[in-house]
One Martini backbone bead per residue (centre of mass of N, CA, C, O) as a GRO file, in nm:
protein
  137
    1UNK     BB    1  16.317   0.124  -1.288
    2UNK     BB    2  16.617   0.143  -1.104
    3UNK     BB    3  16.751   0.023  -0.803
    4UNK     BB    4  16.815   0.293  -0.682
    5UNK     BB    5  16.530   0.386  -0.658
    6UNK     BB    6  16.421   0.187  -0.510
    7UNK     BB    7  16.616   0.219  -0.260
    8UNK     BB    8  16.511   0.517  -0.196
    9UNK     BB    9  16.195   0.414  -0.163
   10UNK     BB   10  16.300   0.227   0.111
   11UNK     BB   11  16.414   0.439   0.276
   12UNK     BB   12  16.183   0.610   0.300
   13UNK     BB   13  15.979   0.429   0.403
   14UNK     BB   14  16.136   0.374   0.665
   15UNK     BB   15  16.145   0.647   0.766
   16UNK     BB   16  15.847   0.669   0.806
   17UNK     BB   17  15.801   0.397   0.947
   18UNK     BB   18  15.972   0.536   1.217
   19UNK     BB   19  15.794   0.810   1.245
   20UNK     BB   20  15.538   0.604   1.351
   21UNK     BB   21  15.639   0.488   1.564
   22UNK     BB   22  15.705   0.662   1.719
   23UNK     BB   23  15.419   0.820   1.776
   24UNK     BB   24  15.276   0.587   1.869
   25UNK     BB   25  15.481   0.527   2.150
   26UNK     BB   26  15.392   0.815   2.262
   27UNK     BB   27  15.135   0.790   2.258
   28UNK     BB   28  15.115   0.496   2.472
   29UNK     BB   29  15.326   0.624   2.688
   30UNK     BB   30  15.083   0.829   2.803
   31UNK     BB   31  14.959   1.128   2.983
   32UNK     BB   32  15.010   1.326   2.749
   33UNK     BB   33  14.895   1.538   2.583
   34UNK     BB   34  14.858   1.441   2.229
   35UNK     BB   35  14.925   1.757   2.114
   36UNK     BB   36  15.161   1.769   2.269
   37UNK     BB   37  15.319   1.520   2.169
   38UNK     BB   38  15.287   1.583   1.876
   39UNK     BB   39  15.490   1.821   1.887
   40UNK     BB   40  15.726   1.711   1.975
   41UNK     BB   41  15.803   1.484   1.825
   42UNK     BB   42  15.767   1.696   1.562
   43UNK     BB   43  16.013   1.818   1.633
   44UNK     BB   44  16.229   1.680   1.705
   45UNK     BB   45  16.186   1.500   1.407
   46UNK     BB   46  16.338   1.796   1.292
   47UNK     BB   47  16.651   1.735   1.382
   48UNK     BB   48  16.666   1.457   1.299
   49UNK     BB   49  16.760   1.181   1.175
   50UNK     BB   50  16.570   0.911   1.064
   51UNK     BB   51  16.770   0.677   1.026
   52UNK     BB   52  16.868   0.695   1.280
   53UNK     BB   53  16.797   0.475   1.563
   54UNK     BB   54  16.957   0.649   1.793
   55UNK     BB   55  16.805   0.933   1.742
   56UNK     BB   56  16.476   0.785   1.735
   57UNK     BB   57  16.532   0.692   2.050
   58UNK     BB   58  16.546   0.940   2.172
   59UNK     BB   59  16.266   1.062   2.117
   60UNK     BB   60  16.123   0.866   2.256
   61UNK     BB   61  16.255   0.883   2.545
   62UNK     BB   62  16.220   1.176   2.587
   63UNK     BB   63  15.893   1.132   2.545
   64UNK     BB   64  15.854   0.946   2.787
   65UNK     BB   65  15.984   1.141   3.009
   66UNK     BB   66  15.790   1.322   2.996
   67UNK     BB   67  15.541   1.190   3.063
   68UNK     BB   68  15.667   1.035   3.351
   69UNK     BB   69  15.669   1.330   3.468
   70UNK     BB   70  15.359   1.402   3.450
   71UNK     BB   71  15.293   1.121   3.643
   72UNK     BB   72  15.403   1.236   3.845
   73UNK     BB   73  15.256   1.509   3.923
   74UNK     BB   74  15.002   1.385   3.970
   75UNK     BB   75  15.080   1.217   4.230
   76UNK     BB   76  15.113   1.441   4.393
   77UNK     BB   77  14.912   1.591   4.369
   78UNK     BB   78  14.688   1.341   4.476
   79UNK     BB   79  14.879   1.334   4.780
   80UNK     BB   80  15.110   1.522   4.836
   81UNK     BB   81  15.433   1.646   4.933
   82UNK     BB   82  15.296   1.485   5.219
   83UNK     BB   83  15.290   1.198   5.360
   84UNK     BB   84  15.224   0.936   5.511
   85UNK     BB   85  15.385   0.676   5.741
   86UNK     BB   86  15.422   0.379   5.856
   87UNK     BB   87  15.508   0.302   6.222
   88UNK     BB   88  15.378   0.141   6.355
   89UNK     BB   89  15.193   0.340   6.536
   90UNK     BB   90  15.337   0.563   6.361
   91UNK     BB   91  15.286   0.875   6.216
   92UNK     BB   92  15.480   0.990   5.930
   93UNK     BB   93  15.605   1.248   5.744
   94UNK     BB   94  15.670   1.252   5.394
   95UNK     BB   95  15.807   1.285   5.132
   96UNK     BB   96  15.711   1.226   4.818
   97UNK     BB   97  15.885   1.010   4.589
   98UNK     BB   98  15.796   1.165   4.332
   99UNK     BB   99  16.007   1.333   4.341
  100UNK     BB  100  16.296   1.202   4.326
  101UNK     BB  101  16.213   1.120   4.040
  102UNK     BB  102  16.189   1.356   3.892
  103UNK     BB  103  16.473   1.426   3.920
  104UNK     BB  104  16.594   1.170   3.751
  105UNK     BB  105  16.418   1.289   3.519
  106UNK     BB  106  16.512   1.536   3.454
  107UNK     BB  107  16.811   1.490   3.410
  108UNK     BB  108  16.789   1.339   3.177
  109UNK     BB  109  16.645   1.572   2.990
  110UNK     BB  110  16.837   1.747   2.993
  111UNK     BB  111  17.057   1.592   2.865
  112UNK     BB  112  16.921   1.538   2.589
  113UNK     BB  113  16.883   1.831   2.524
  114UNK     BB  114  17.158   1.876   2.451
  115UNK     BB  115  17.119   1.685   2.207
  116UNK     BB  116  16.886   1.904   2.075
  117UNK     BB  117  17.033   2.185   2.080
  118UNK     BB  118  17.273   2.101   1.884
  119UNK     BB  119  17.084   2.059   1.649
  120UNK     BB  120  16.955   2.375   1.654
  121UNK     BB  121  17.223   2.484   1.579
  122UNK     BB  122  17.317   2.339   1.348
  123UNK     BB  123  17.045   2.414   1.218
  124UNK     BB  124  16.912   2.593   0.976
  125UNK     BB  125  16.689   2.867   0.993
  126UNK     BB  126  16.617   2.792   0.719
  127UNK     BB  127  16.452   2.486   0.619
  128UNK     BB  128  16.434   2.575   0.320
  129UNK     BB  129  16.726   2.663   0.301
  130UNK     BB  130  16.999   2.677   0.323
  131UNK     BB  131  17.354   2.688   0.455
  132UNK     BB  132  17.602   2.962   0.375
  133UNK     BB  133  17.793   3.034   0.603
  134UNK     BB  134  18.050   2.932   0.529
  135UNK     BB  135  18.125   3.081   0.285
  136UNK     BB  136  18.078   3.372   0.466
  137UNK     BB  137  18.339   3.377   0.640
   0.00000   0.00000   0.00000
């Protein structure tokens, strides 16, 4: 074996190393049911480069804020989208502040989409095959 073959199996070692942290991180992230939580990731991680730390990490967050999204769902459903808040004697209505947070975890997941909306237009449609069209337009 030859220095070059050592170093892409340690390429590959990594790529996968780094894509099992990756699921680990999601798994651990939240309530988001686990076989969700698995198809997402296992989707995600088919349309980015593995080796590429910057991403792997976009994966992992974009899965967080999934996450962070259902649990945020949760606690309003938990509580009711107006809960009651004291102000000295009287108690007055609010909108349930996890509402707004959801607002801005859902923003978030909009702008990462268009990043990996990006890589599903740009990967060929067969998986199995290249992608010849640039040769035959």
């Amino acid at each position: 074996m030859n220095l070059q073959d050592i170093i892409i199996d340690i390429d590959y070692f990594l790529s996968i190393n780094q894509e099992n942290s990756v699921k680990n991180n999601v798994k651990k992230s939240g309530n988001v049911k686990s076989s969700e939580a698995n198809a997402l990731s296992k989707e995600l991680l088919s349309l980015i480069d593995k080796n590429s730390p910057s991403e792997l990490e976009k994966v992992y967050r974009y899965c967080s804020l999934v996450s962070n999204f259902e649990n945020l769902s949760k606690a309003i459903d938990k509580a009711g989208v107006m809960i009651l808040v004291s102000s000295g004697e009287n108690e007055i209505k609010k909108p349930h502040p996890a509402i707004a947070e959801k607002v801005k975890v859902n923003a978030a997941l909009i702008k990462l989409d268009e990043f990996f909306e990006e890589k599903r237009t740009s990967k060929p449609k067969n998986s199995g095959e290249k992608d010849w069209s640039k040769f035959t337009k």
